[in-house]
N, C-alpha and C positions, 0 to 999 in steps of 0.2 A: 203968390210969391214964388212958391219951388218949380210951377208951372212957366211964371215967365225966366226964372233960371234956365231951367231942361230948353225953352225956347231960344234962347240965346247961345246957350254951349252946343246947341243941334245945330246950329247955323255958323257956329266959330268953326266945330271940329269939321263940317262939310266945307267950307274956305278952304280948311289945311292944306297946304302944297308940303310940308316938310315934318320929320319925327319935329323939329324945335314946333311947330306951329301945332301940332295936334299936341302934345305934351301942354303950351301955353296954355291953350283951350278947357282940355281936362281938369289941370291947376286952377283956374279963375272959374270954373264951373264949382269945382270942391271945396275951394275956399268959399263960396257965395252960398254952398251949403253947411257950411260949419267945422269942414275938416282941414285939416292941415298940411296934407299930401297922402298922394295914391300911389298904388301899385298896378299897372297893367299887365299882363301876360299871355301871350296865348301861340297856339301850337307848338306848347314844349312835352318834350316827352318823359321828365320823369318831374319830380318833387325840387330839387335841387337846383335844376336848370332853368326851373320854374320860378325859383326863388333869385336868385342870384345871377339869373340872365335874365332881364326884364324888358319886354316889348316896348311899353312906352313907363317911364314913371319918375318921380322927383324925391326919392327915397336918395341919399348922398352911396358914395363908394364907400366912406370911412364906415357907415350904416351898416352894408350890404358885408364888408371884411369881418368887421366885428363878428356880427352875426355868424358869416361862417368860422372863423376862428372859436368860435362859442357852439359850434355844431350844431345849432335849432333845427339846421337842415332836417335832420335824422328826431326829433324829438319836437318840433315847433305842433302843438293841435291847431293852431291857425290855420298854418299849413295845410295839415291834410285835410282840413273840413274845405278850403280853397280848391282842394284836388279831389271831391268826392264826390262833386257834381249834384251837389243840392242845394237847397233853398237861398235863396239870397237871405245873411243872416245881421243881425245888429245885436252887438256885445259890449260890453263893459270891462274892467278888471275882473270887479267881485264873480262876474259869472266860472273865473278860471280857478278861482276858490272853491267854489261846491262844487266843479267835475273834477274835483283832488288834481287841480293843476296848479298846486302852491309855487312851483319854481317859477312857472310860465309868469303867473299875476305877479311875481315878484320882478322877474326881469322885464316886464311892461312897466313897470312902476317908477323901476330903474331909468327907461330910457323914456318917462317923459309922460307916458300915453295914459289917455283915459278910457280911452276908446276907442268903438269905430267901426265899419261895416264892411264885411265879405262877402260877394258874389261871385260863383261859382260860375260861369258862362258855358254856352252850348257849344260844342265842339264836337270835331269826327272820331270815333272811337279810337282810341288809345294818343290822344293829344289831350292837354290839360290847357285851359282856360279859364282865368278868373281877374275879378278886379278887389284889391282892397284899399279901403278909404282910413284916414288914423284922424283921432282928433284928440289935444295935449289939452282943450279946454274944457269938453265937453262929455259925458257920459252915457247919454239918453239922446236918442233919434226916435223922432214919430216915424208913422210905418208911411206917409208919403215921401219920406229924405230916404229911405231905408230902399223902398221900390226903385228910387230911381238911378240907382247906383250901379245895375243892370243893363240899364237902359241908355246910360251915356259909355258902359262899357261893349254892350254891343256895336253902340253907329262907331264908336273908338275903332275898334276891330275891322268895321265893314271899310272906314276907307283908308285902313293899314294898309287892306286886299286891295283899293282901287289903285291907291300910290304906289304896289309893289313892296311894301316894306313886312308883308306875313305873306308867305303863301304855303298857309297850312290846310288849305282847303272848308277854312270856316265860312258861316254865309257869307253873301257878300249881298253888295246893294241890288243888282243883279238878278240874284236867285231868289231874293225876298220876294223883289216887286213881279215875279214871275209868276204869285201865284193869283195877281192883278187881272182882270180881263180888258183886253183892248180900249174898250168905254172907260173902267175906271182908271188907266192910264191916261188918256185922254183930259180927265177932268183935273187927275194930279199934275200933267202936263201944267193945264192952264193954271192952276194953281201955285207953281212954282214960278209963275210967270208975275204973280200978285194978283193975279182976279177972283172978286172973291166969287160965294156960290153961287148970289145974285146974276153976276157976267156971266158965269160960268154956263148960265141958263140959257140965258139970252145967246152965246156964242154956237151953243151945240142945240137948240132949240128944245130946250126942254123946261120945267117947272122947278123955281127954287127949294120943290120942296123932295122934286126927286133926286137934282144933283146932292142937298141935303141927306138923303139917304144912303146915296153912295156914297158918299165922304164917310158917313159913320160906319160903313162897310170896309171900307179903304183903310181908318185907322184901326179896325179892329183885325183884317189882314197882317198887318204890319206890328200888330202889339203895339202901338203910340196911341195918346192919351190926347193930341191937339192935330189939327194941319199943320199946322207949323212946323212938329218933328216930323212929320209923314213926309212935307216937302224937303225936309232936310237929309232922311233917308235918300229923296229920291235925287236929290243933288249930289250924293256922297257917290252914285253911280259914272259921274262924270270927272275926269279931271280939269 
């Protein structure tokens, strides 16, 4: 199920022509895993900017004012575990009670939320990137909705860079598939094309069960989990 999700929003967000189209994408990806809007962000340079100037995301202005008018900026631990560049993380309320963050659990409670997951993203040294996912229904995420929160915030990012709308020098589709070799470009080629490893064989003369091994070489290259986001990466390369 969360498989043919990541499959669908990898091939809505490499479509996107426009911020409205990659925003739509990410939205009907988050909701189909149980959230109820995200935040994107990436190559901002301090906490603030981070917060309250958002690359792509469906969080409202009236949200974003309050907030700063309530100063979380300076006091949000979301926040800064968003800006610390670690683990992709899944939280609840109750968690911000046992790290003596009574105000925080208390103004999450306020505005709705039960939940919800932060991922910190890869980025060039002294640029902050992260994605965070909220859900008003839900409180507990398994660790596969949890991982892939990551992973629709990277290809987000990668064709922010292709459209021009980040040029913070974060990956890009590009510099991923670079570390590809000619052959396994080749096979991704066809594959983006709809053939599966079968043809794939037949086209470059070789055995379904070698093009099979570079495909599992290919997704593990790319950090993806199917061919399917791997060709979607490699579409997000293209305008």
């Amino acid at each position: 199920m969360i498989i043919d999700i990541l499959n669908a929003a990898t091939f809505a967000i490499a479509r996107a022509q426009t911020r409205a189209d990659l925003e739509k994408a990410l939205q009907d990806a988050v909701t189909a895993l149980g959230f109820d809007s995200f935040n994107l962000s990436c190559g901002k340079s301090d906490k603030r900017e981070f917060m309250l100037d958002p690359t792509v995301s469906s969080w409202t202005e009236a949200d974003m004012k309050q907030y700063d008018q309530d100063r979380w900026a300076e006091r949000d631990p979301l926040l800064a575990y968003a800006a610390s560049g670690g683990e992709v993380r899944g939280w609840h309320v109750a968690d911000w009670r046992t790290e003596n963050e009574e105000e925080y659990a208390r103004y999450l409670e306020y505005s709705g939320l039960k939940g919800g997951v932060t991922a910190p993203l890869n980025s060039p040294s002294g640029a902050l990137a992260a994605m965070t996912v909220l859900s008003a229904s839900k409180n507990k995420f398994d660790s596969q909705t949890i991982r892939s929160i990551p992973l629709l915030g990277n290809i987000a990012m990668m064709r922010l860079e292709t459209l021009g709308y980040d040029k913070s020098g974060l990956a890009t589709p590009k510099t991923v598939l670079a570390d590809l070799t000619d052959h396994q470009m080749e096979i991704l080629r066809w594959a983006a094309q709809g053939k599966s490893n079968g043809d794939i064989g037949q086209i470059i003369g070789q055995k379904k069960r070698t093009v099979d091994y570079h495909m599992k070489t290919i997704l593990k290259k790319l950090g993806v989990s199917t061919k399917v986001q791997a060709v979607a990466i490699y579409s997000c390369s293209f305008e």
